[in-house]
SENU-620703 format. One record per residue: z, y, x of N, C-alpha, C in turn; residue in three letters. Coordinates in steps of 0.05 Angstrom, whole numbers. Atoms other than C-alpha are relative to their C-alpha. Layout:
N
> n_Z | n_Y | n_X | ca_Z | ca_Y | ca_X | c_Z | c_Y | c_X | r
> Z | Y | X | Z | Y | X | Z | Y | X | ALA
...
END
This chain:
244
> n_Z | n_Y | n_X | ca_Z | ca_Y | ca_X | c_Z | c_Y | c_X | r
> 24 | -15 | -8 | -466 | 1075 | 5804 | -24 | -18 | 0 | UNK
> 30 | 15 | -6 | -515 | 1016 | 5816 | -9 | -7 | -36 | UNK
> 9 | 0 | 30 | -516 | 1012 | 5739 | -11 | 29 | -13 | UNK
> 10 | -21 | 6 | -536 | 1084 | 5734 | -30 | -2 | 12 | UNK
> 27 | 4 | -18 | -597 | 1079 | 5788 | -12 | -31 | -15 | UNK
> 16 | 23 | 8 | -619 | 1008 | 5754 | -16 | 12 | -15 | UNK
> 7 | -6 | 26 | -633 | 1044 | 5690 | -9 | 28 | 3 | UNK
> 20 | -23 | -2 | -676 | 1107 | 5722 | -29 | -7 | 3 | UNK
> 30 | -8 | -15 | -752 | 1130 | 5727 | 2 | 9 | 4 | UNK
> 25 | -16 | -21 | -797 | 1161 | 5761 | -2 | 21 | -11 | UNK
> 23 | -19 | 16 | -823 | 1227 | 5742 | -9 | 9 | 17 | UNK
> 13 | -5 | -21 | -880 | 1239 | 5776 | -9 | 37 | 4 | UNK
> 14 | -23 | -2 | -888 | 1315 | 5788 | -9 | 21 | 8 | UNK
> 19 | -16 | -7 | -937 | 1366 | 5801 | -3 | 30 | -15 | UNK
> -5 | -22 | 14 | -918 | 1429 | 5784 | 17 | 28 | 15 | UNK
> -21 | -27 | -21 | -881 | 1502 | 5808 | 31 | 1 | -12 | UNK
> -24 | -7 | 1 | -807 | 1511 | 5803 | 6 | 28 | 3 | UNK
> -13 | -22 | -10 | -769 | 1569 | 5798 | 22 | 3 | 12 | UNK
> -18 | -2 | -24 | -725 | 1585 | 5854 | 14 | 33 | 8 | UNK
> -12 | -29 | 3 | -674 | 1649 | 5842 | 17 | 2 | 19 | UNK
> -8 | 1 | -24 | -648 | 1673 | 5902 | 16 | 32 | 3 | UNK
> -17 | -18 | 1 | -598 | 1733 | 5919 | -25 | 23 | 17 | UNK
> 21 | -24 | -12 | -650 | 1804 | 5944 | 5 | 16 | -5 | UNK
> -6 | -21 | 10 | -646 | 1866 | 5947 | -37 | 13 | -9 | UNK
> 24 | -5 | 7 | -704 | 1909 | 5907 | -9 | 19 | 18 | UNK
> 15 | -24 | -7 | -717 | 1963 | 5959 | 8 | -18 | 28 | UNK
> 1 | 13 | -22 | -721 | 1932 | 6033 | 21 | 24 | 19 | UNK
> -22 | -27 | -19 | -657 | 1969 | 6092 | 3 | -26 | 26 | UNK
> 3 | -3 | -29 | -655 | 1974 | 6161 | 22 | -11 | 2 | UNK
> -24 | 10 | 12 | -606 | 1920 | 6173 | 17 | 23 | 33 | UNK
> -6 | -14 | -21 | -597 | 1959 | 6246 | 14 | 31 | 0 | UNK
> -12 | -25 | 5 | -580 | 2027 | 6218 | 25 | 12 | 0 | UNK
> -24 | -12 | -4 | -513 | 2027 | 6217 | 22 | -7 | 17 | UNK
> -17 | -15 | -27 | -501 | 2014 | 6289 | -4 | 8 | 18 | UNK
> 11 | -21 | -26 | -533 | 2066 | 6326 | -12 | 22 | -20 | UNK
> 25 | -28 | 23 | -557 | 2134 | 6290 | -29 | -1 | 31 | UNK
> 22 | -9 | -20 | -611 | 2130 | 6361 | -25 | -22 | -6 | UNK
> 22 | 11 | 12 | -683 | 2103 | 6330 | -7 | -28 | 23 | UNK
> 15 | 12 | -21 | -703 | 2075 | 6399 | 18 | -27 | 6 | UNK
> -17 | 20 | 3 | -636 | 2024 | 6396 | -10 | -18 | -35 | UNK
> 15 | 15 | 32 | -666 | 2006 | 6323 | -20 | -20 | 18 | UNK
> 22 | 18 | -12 | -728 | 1980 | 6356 | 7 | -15 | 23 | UNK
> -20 | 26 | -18 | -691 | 1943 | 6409 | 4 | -18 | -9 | UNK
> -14 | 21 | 8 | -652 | 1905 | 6369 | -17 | -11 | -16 | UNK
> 22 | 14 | 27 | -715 | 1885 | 6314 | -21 | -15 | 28 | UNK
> 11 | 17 | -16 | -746 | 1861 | 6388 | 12 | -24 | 6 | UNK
> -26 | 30 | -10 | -685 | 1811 | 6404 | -4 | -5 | -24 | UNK
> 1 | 15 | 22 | -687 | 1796 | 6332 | -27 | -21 | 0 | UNK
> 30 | 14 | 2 | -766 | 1782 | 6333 | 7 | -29 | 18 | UNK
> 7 | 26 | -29 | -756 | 1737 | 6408 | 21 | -26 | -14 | UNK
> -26 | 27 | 1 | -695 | 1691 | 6378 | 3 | -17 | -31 | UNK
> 8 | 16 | 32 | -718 | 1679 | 6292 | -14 | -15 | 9 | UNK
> 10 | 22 | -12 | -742 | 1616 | 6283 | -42 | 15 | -4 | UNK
> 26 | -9 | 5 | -822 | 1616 | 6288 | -14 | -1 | -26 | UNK
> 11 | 4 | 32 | -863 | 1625 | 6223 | -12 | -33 | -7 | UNK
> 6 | 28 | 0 | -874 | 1558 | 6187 | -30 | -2 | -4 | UNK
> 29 | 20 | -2 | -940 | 1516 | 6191 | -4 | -19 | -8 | UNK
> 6 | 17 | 20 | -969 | 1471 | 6148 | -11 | -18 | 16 | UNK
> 9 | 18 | -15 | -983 | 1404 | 6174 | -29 | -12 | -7 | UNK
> 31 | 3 | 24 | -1040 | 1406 | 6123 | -12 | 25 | -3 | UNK
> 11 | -26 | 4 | -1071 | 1472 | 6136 | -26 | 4 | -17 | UNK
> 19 | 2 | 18 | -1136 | 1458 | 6104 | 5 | 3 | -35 | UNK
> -7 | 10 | 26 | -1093 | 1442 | 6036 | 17 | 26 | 5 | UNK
> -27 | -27 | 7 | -1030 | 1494 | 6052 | -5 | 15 | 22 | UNK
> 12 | -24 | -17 | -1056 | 1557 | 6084 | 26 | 7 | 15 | UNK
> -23 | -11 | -11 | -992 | 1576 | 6130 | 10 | 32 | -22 | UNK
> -16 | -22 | 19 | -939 | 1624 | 6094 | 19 | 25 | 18 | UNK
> -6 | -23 | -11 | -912 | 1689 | 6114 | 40 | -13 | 4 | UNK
> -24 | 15 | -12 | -844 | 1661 | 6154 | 17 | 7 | -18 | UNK
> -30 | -11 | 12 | -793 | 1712 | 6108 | -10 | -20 | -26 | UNK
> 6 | 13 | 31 | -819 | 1679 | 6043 | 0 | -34 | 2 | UNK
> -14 | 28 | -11 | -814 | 1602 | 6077 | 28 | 3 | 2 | UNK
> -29 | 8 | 6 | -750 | 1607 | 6096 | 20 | 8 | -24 | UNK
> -11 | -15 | 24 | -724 | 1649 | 6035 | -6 | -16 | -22 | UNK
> 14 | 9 | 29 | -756 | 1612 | 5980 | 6 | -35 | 1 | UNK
> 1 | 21 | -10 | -751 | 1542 | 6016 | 22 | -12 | 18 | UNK
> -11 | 14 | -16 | -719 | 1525 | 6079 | 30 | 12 | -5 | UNK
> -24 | -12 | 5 | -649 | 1563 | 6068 | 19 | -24 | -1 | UNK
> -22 | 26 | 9 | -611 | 1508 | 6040 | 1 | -20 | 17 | UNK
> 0 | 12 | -5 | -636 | 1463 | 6081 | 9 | 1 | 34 | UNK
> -14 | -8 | -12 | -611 | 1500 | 6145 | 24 | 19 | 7 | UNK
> -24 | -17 | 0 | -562 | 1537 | 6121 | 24 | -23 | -26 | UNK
> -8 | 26 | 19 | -522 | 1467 | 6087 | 25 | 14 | -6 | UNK
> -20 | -2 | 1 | -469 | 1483 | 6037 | 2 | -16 | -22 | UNK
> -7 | 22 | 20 | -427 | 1435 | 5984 | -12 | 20 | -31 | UNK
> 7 | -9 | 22 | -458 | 1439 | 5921 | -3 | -21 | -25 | UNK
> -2 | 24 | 32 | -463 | 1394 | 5853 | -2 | -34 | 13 | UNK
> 11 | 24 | -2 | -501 | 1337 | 5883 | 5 | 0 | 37 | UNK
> 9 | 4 | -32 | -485 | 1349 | 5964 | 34 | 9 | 14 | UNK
> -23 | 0 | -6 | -410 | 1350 | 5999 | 0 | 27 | 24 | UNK
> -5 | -20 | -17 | -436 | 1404 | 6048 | -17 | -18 | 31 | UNK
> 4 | 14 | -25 | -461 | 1354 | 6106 | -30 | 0 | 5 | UNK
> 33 | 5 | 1 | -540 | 1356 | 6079 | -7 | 24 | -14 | UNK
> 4 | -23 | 14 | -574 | 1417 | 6048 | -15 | -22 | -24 | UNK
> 24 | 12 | 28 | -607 | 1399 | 5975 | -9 | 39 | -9 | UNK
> 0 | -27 | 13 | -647 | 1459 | 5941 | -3 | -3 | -17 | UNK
> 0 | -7 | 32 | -641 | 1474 | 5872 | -23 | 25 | -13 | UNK
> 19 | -24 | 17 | -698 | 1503 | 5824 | -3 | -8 | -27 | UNK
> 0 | 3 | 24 | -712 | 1506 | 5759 | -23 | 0 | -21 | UNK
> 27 | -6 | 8 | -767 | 1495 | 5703 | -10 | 19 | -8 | UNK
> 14 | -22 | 7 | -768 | 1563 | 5682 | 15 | 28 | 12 | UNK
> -15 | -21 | -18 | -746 | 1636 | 5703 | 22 | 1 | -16 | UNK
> -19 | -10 | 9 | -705 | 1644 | 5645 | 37 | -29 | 2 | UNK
> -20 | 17 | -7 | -663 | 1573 | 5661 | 17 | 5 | 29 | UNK
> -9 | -15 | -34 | -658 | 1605 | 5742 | 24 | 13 | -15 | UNK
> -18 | -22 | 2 | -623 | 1659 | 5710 | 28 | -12 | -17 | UNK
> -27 | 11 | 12 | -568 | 1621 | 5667 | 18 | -17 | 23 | UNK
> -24 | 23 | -12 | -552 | 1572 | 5718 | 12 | 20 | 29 | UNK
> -9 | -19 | -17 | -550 | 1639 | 5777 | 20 | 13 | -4 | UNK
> -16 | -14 | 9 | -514 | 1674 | 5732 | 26 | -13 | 1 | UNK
> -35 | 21 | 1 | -456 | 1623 | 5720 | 12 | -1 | 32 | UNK
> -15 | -8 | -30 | -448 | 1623 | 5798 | 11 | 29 | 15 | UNK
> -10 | -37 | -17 | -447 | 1690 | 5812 | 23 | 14 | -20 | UNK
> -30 | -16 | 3 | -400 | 1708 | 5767 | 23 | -23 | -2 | UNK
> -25 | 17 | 1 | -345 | 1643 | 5759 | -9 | -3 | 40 | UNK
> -18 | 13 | -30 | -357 | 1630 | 5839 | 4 | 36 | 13 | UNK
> 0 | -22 | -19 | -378 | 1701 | 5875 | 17 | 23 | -14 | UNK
> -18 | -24 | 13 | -345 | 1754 | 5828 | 24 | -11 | 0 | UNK
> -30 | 3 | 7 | -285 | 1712 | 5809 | 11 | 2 | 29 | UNK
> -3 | 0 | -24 | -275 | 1696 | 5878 | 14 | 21 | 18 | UNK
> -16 | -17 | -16 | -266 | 1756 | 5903 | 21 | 25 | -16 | UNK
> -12 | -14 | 17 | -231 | 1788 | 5842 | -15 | 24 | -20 | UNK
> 13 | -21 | 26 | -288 | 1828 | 5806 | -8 | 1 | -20 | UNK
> 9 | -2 | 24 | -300 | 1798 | 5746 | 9 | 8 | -25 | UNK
> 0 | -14 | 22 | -276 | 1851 | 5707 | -7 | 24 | 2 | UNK
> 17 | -22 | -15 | -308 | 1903 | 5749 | -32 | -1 | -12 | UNK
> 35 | -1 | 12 | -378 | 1934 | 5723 | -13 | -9 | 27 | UNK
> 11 | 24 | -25 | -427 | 1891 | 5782 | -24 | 12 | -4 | UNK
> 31 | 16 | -7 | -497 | 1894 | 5804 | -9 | -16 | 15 | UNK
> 7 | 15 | -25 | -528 | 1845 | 5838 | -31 | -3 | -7 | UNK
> 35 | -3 | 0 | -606 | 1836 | 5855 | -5 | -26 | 10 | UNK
> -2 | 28 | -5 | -634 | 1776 | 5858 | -41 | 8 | -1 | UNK
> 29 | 2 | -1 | -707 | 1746 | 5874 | -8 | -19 | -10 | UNK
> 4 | 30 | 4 | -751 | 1691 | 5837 | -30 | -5 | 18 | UNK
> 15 | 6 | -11 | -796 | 1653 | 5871 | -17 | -33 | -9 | UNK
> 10 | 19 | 1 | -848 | 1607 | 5850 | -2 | -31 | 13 | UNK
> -9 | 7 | -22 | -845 | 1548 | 5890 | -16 | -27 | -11 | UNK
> 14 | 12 | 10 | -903 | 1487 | 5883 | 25 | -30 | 7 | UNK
> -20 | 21 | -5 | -863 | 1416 | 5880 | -22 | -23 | -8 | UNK
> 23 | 28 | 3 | -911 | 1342 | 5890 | 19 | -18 | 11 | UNK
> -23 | 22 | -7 | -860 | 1286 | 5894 | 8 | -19 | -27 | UNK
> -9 | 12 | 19 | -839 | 1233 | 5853 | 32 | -4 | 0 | UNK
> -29 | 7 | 3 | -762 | 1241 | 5824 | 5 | -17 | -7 | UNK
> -22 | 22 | 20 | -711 | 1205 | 5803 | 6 | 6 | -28 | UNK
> -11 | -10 | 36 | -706 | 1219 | 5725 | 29 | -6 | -12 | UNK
> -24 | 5 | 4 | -639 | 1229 | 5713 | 0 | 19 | -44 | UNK
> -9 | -21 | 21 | -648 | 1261 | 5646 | 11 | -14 | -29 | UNK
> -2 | 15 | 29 | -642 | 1203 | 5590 | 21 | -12 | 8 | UNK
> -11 | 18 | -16 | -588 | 1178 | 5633 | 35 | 10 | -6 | UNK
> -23 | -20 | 1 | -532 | 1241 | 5626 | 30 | -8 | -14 | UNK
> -14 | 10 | 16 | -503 | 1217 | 5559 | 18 | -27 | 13 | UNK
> -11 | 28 | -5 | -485 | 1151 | 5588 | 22 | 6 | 29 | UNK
> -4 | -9 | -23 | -471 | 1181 | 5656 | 18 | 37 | -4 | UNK
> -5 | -33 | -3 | -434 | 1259 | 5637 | 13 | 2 | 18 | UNK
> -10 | -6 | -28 | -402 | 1260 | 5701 | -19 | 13 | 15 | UNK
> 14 | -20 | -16 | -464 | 1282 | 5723 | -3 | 30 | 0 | UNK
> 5 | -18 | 11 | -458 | 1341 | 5683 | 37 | 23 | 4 | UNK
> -22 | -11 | 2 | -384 | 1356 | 5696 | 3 | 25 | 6 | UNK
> 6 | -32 | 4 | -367 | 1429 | 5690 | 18 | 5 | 29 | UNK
> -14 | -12 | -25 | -317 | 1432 | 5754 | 7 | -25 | 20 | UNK
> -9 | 26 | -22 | -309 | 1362 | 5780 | -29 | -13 | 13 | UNK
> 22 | 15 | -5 | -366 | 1345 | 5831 | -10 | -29 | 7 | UNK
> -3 | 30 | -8 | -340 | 1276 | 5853 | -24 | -19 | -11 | UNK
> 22 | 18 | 6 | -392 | 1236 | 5818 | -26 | 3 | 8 | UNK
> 26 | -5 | -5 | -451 | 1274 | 5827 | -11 | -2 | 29 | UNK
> 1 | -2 | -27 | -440 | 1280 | 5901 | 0 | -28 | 13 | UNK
> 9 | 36 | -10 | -435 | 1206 | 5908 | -30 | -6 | 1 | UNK
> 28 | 8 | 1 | -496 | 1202 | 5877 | -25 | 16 | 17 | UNK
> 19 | -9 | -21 | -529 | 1251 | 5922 | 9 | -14 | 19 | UNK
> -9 | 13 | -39 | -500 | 1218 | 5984 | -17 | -26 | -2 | UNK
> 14 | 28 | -1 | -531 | 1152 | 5962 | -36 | 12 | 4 | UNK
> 30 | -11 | 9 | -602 | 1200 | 5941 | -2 | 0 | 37 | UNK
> 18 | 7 | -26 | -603 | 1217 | 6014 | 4 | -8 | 17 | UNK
> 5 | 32 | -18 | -578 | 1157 | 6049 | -20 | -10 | 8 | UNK
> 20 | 24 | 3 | -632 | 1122 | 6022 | -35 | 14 | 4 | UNK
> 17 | -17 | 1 | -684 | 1184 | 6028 | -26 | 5 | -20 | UNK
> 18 | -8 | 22 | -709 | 1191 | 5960 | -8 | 38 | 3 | UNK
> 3 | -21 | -10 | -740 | 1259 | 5959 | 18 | 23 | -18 | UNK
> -19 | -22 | 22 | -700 | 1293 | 5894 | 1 | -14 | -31 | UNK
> -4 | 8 | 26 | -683 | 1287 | 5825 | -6 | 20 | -23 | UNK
> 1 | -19 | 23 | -694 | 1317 | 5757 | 26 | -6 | -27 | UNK
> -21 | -2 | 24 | -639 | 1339 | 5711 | 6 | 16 | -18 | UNK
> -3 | -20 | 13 | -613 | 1376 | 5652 | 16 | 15 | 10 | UNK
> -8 | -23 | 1 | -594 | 1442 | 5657 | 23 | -5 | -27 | UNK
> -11 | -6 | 12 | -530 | 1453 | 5624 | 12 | 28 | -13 | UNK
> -7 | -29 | 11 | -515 | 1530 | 5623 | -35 | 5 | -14 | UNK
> 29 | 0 | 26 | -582 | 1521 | 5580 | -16 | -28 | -7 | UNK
> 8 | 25 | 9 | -593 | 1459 | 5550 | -21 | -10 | -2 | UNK
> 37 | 9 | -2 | -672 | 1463 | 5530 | -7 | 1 | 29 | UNK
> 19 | -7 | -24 | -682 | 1478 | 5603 | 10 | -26 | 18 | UNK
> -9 | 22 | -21 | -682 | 1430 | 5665 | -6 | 6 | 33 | UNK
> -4 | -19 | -25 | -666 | 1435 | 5736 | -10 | -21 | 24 | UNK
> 12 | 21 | -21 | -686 | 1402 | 5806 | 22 | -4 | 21 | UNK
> -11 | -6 | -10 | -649 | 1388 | 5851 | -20 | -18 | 37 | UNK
> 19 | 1 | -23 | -693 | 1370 | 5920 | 11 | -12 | 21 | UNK
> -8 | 0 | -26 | -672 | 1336 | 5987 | -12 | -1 | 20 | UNK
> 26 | 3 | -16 | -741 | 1331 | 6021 | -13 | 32 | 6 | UNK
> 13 | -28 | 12 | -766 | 1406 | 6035 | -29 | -10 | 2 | UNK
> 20 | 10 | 1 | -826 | 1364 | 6053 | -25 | 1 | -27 | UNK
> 12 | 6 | 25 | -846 | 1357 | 5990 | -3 | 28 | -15 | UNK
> 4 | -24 | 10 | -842 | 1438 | 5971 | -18 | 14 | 23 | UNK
> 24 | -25 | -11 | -901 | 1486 | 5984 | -7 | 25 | -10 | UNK
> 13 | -20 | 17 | -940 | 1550 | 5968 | 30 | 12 | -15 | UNK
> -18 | -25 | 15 | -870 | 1603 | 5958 | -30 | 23 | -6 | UNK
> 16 | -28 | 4 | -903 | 1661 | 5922 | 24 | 14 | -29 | UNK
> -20 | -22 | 14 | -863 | 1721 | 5887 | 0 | -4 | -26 | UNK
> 1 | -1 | 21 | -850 | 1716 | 5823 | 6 | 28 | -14 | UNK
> -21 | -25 | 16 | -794 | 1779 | 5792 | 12 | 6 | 24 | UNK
> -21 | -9 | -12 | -751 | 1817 | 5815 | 20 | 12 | -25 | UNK
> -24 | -7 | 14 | -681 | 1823 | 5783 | 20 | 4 | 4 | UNK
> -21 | -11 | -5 | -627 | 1857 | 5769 | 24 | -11 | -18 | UNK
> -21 | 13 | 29 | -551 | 1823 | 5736 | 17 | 34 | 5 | UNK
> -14 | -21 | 11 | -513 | 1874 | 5709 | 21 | -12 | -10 | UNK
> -14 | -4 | 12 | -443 | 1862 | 5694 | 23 | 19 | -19 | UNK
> -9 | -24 | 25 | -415 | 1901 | 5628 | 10 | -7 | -14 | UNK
> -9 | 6 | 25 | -365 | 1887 | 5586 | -1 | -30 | -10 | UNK
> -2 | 31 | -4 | -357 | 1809 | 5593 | -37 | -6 | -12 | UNK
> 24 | 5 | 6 | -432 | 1805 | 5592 | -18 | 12 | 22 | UNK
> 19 | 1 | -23 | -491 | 1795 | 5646 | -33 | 13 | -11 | UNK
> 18 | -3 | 3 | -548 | 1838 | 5632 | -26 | 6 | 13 | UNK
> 34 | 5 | -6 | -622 | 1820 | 5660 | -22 | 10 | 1 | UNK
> 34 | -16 | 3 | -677 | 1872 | 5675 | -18 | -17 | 14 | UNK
> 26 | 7 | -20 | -741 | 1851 | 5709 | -5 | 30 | 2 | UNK
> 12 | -23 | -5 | -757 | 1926 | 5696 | 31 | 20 | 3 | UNK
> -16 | -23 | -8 | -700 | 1980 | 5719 | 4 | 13 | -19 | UNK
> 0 | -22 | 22 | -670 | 2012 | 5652 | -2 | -15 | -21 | UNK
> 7 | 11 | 24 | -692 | 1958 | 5605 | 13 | -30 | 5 | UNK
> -8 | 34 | 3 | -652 | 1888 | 5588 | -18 | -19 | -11 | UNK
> 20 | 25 | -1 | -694 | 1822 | 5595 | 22 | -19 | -9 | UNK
> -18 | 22 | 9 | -641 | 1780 | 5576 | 27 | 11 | 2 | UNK
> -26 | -3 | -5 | -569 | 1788 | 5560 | 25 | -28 | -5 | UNK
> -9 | 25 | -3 | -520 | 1730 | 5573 | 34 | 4 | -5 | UNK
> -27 | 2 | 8 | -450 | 1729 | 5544 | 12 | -16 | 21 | UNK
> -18 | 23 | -23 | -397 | 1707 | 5598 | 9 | -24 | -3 | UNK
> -16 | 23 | 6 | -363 | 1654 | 5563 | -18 | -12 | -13 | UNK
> 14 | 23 | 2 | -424 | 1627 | 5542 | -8 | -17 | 26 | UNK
> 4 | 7 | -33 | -436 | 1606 | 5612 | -1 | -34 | 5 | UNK
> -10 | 33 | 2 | -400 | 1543 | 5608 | -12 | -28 | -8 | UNK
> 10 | 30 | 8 | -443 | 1495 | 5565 | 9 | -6 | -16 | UNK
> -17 | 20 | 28 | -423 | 1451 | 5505 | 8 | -14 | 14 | UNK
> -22 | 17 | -7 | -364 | 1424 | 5505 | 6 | 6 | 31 | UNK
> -17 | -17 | -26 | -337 | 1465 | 5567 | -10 | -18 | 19 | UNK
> 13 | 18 | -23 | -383 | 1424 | 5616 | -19 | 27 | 4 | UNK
> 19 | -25 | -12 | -428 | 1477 | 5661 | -9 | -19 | 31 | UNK
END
């Protein structure tokens, strides 16, 4: 590993990520279905109000105007209090993952939602919808450039074994670098982030709203209701050379 980290830069950058997140497109009463009596609805959205955390606040308000609390934690803080194991993190630290473009969100969402959340529970041969949200998401931090590094290093890229990568996050936030930049493999031209500072992310704002459609060993992609934005073959999923 210390021969992997000798031989990185910096990339310094200033720029928005996209950050694809699980939503539904029409907003439900999460209270509704346990009491049909209205006046127990509004009860329970009072105990909800007194006990969520408070809306976040910019320590730099002049620079970052405070953000509407559902779109902070949704877009941002999630990962970072809701910690689970993931490529680069064993489960003990939250990292968040975003991406350089919407349409890279959607290859590398898609690969999870259907090899972890459909297979998982046995539906991936069942027709699926699932709704998902993107969210802009501003990022000012200097990474770790992991990208010229891969070839030498493809463990980072391994399609099911996270042992390596997770080292190397455990050392990332040991030592409290703020994140890294890497390729995207369920889309090669694209590249992905992976974040351990939320410090360093600001300014969520809405991007899409989407819908995956599974049909016929294939994930298809509206932004608009009725019309495919993208369609994504299942077994392409994986990556060259069966690394994802």
């Amino acid at each position: 590993m210390n021969r992997l980290f000798a031989g990185l830069a910096l990339a310094d950058v200033h720029r928005d990520i996209a950050r694809n997140i699980v939503s539904l497109r029409e907003s439900q009463d999460l209270f509704d279905d346990l009491t049909d009596d209205p006046s127990d609805w509004l009860l329970a959205q009072k105990i909800e109000d007194q006990v969520k955390p408070p809306p976040y606040r910019s320590s730099t308000p002049v620079i970052h105007r405070p953000f509407e609390d559902a779109e902070w934690f949704n877009a941002i803080a999630w990962p970072f209090t809701n910690r689970q194991a993931s490529r680069f993190s064993d489960g003990t630290y939250g990292v968040w993952y975003g991406s350089d473009t919407v349409e890279t969100s959607v290859f590398e969402s898609a690969y999870h939602w259907y090899h972890g959340l459909l297979s998982d529970a046995g539906f991936e041969n069942e027709p699926v919808i699932g709704e998902r949200k993107v969210y802009w998401v501003a990022c000012d931090a200097a990474l770790l450039d992991f990208r010229r590094v891969t070839d030498e290093h493809p463990g980072l890229l391994h399609r099911t074994d996270y042992t390596y990568p997770r080292s190397v996050g455990a050392r990332i936030h040991r030592e409290g670098h703020p994140g890294l930049l890497i390729p995207s493999v369920r889309r090669p031209e694209g590249e992905n982030y992976a974040l351990f500072n939320p410090a360093v992310l600001s300014n969520p704002r809405h991007n899409c709203q989407l819908s995956y459609r599974l049909e016929a060993g294939r994930i298809r992609v509206q932004k608009k209701p009725g019309t495919t934005w993208l369609s994504l073959e299942v077994a392409g999923l994986s990556g060259p050379n069966g690394m994802a």
